[in-house]
C-alpha beads as a LAMMPS data file, in Angstrom:
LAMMPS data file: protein, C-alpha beads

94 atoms
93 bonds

1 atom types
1 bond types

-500.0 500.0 xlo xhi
-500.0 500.0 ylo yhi
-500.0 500.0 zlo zhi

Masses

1 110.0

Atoms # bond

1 1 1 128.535 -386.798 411.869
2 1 1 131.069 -384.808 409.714
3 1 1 130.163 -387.084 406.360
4 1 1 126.372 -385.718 406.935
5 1 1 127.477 -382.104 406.407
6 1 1 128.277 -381.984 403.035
7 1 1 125.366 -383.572 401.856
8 1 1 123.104 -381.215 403.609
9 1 1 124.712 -378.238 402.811
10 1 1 124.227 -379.433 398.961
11 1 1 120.438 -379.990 399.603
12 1 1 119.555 -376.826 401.486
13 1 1 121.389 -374.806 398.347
14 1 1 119.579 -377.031 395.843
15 1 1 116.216 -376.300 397.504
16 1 1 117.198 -372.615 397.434
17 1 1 118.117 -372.593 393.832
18 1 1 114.307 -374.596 393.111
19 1 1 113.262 -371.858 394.896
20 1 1 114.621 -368.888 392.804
21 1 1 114.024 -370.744 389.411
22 1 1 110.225 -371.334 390.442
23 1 1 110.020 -367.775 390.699
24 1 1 111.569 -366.815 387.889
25 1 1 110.052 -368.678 385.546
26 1 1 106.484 -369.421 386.861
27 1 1 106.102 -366.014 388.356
28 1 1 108.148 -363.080 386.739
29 1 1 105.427 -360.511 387.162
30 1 1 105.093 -361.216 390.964
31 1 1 106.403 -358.514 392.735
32 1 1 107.353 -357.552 396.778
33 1 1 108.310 -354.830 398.375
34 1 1 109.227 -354.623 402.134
35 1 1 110.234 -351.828 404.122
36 1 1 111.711 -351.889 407.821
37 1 1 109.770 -348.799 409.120
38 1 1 110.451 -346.753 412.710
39 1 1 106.926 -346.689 414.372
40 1 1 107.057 -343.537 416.113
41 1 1 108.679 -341.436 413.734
42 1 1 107.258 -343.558 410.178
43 1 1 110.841 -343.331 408.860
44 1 1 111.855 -345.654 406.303
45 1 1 115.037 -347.022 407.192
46 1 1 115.415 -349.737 404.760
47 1 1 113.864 -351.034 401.442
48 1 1 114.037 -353.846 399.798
49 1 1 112.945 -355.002 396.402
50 1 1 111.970 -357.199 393.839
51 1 1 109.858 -359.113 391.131
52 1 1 110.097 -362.891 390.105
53 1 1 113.231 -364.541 391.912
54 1 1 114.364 -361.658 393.025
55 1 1 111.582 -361.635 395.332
56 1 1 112.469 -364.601 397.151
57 1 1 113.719 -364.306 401.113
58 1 1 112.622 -360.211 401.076
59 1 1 110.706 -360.055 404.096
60 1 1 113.331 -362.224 405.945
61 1 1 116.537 -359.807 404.662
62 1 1 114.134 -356.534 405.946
63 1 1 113.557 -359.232 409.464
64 1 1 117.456 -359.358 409.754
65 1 1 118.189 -355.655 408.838
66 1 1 115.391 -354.444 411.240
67 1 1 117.490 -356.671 413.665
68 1 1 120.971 -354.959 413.166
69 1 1 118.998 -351.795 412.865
70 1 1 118.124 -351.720 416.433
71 1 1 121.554 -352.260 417.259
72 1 1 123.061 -349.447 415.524
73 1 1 120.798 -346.854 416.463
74 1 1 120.465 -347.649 420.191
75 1 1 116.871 -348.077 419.452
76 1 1 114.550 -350.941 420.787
77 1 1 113.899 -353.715 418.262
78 1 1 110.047 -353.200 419.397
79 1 1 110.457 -349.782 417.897
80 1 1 110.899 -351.099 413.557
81 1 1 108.469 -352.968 412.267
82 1 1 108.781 -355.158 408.930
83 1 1 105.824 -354.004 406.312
84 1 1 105.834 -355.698 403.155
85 1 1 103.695 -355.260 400.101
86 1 1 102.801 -357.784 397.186
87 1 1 101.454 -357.257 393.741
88 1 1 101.316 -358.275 390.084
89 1 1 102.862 -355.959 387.548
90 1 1 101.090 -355.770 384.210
91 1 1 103.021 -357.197 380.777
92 1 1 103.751 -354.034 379.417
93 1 1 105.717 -352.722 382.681
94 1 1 109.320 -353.570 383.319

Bonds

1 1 1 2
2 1 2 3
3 1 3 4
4 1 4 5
5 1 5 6
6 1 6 7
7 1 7 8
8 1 8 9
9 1 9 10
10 1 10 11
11 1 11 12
12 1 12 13
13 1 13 14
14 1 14 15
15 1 15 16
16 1 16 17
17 1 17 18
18 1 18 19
19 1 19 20
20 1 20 21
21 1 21 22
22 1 22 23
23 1 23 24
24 1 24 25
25 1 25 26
26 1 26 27
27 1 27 28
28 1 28 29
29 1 29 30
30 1 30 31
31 1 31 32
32 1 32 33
33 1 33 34
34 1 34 35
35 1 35 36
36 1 36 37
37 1 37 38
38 1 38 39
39 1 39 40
40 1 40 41
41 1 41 42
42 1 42 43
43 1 43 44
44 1 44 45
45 1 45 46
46 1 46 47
47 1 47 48
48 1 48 49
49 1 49 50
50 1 50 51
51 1 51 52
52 1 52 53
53 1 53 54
54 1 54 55
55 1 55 56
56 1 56 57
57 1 57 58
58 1 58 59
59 1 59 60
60 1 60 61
61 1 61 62
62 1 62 63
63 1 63 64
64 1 64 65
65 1 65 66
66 1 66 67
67 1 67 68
68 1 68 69
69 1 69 70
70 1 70 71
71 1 71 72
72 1 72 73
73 1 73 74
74 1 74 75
75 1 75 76
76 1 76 77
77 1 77 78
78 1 78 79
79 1 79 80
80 1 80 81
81 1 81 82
82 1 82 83
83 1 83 84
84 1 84 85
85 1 85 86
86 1 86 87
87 1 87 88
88 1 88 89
89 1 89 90
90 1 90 91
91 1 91 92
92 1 92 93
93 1 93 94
């Protein structure tokens, strides 16, 4: 069982890394933006963002910050709510 670790842990970071370099190379102008947002007060209380592989595993970093979130403020985790936004950013932006 301890000989099938190693090997795994090389594929899952391999499949990352595909991941990232898809993104980067096939789609530098897409961009994502997510926010972890209170409900009931509309308070942004994180933000995350980014455009070709930086883009990649966003919305589940704002999912796990929401989640530490609602420890830290003695809030409810039904209070925060994970809102992301995508788009495509023109050539001449950077």
């Amino acid at each position: 069982m301890n000989k099938l670790y190693l090997p795994l842990t090389i594929c899952l970071l391999c499949l990352n890394s595909c991941n990232v370099i898809f993104n980067s190379a096939l789609l530098p102008n897409h961009c994502k933006k997510c926010d972890v947002i209170n409900k009931y007060s509309d308070e942004v209380l994180f933000t995350n963002e980014g455009c070709g592989g930086e883009n990649t595993k966003l919305e589940e970093e704002a999912q796990i910050q929401a989640y530490l979130l609602s420890h830290g403020y003695n809030s409810n985790l039904c209070d925060l709510e994970v809102k992301c936004i995508s788009w495509k950013k023109s050539k001449d932006e950077k």
